[in-house]
N, C-alpha and C positions, 0 to 999 in steps of 0.2 A: 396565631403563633408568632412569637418574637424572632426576628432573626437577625444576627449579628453577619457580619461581616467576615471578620477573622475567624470562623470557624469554618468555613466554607474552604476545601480543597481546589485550587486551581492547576488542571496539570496539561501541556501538549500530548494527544496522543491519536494515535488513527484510528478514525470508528469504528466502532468493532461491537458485534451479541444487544444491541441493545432495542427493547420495544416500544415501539415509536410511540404515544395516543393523541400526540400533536404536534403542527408542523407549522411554523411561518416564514414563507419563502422570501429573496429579495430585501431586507434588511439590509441598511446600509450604516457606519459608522465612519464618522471624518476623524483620525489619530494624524496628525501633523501635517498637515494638508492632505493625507493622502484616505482617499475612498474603499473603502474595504464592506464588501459585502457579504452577507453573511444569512444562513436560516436558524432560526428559532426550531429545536429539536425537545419537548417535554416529555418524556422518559417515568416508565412507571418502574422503569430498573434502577439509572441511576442513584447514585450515592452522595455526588456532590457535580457538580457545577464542572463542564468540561468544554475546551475550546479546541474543537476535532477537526482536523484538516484531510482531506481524501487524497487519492492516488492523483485526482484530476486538481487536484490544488482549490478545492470549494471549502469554505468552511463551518462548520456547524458549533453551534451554543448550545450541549445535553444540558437541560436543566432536569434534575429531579422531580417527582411532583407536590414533596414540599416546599419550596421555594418558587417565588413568583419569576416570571419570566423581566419585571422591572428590576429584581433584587439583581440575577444574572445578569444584566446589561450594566446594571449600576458597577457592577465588579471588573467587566470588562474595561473600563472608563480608568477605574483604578489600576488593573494591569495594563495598559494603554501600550507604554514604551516596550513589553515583553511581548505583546499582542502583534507589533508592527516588525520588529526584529526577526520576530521567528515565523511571520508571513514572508516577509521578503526573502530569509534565506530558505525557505522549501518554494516559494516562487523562481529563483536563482535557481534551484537546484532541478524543476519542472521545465525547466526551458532548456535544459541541456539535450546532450543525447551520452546515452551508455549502453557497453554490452560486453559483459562478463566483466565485471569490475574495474574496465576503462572505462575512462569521456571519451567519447567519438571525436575526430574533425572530419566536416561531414563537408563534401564536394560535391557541386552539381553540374549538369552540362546535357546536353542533348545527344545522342546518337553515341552515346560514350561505348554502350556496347548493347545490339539490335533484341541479344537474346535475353536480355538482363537490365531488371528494371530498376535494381539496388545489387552494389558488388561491396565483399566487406574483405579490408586487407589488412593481416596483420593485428587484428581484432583492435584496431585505433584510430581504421582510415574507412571511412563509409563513403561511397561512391552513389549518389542518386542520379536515374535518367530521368533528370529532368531541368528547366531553368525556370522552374514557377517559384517563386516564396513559398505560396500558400500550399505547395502542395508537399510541403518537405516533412512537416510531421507528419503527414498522412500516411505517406512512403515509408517512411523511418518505422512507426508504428507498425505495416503492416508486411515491413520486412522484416521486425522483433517477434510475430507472433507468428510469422512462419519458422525460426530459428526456434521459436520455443516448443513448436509445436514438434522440432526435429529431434531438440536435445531432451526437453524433461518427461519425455513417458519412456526412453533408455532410464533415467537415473532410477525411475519409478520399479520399472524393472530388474532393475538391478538389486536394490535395496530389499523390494517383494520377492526375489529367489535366496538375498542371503539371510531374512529373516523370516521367510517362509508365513508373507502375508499374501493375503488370497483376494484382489481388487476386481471391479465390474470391469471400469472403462475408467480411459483419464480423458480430460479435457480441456483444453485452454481456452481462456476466456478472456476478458478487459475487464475484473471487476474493477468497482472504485471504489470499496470500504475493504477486500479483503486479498492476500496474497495467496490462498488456499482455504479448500474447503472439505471436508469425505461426506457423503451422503450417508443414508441410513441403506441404499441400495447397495456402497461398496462404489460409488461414482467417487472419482476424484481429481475434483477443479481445483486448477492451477490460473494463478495473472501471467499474461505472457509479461509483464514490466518484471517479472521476477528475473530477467534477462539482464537487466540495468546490473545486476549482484555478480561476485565471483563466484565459482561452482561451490566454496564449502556453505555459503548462503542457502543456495539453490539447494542442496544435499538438506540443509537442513529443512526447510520449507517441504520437500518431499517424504522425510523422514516422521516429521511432524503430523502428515496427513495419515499417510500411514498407519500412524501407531493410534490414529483413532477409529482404525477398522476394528480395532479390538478393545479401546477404550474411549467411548464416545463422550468425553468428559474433559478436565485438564486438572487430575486429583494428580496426590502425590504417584501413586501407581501409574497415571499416566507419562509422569517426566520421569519418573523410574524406566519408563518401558524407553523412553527417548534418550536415555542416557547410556541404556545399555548397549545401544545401538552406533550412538555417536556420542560418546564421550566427554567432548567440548563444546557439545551444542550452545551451550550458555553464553560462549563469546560469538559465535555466528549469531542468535539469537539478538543479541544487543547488539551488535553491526545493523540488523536487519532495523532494527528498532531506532538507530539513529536519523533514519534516512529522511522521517517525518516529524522529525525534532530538533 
């Protein structure tokens, strides 16, 4: 089969639904001095040729499995400059700290207070007990997914009595390809980094799972059920959508 170049879709997007039947780990590509590494991802769903970046900032090459995994590298080569731009500013954007739609400035020090091992002021001023480097995303991390773990099965519930959905259990988790999920059981997981967003993000993101306890799909009927619900989802939705683009 011949294959052109220019016909091939190139888009930034978060990985997301798709089935893997082959993988090549550790790939490395040199774009202007700088090392970028990357897996080979061959997709029997795929449509066209995608350069996916995760919640952990790794980034994946969906090839289709028409096209050869030489053709998707060669394209890569070609977006080169679009490649290294939009790594470094979701790199930029992976090294910060947030929570509820502030950047954090995040303070450290020892014995700062006995009972508390991260204090948060003003939703802009994070306080860590600690004076380690290495230990600051850890802390950061595992003080966001206790926050998340406080606020978003309230929003959950709140949403589930005014729209009269009927869920198992909710759950926070660390995924790295999604921000939510609803099980066939009526489970539904949540990323605690959904914390990084302001609450009408978060509403939406919970609204979203939600509405596929009753519609395990994303047909019109289903954003019909999402819109009835929350109205402007479509602008929270692409906020959400920016964040990895």
């Amino acid at each position: 089969m011949n294959f052109q170049i220019k016909r091939v879709n190139f888009n930034f997007k978060l990985a997301h639904y798709y089935i893997v039947i082959l993988i090549l780990n550790n790939k490395s590509v040199n774009i202007n001095g700088n090392k970028i590494t990357y897996s080979v991802k061959k997709s029997n769903k795929a449509k066209y040729v995608r350069l996916k970046i995760n919640l952990d900032g790794e980034i994946h090459l969906i090839v289709p499995r028409f096209v050869s995994i030489s053709q998707a590298e060669e394209l890569m080569f070609i977006k080169n400059k679009a490649i290294l731009k939009n790594y470094q500013n979701i790199q930029n954007k992976l090294r910060k700290f947030y929570f509820l739609g502030n950047e954090l400035k995040v303070v450290t020090g020892n014995n700062l207070r006995q009972s508390k091992t991260s204090l948060i002021l003003d939703n802009k001023l994070l306080i860590l007990n600690t004076n380690k480097v290495e230990n600051i995303r850890k802390l950061y991390n595992d003080w966001l997914k206790k926050e998340a773990e406080r606020y978003i099965p309230k929003r959950v519930e709140y949403f589930s009595g005014k729209a009269g959905f009927v869920y198992n259990k909710v759950v926070i988790r660390g995924q790295k390809n999604r921000w939510g999920s609803c099980s066939s059981n009526g489970t539904l997981s949540f990323n605690y980094k959904l914390m990084y967003f302001n609450n009408k993000i978060i509403d939406y993101v919970v609204v979203h799972e939600l509405c596929h306890l009753k519609e395990m799909n994303h047909s019109k009927k289903f954003w019909k059920l999402v819109e009835a619900i929350m109205p402007d989802y479509k602008i929270h939705k692409h906020q959400l959508g920016l964040f990895l683009n």
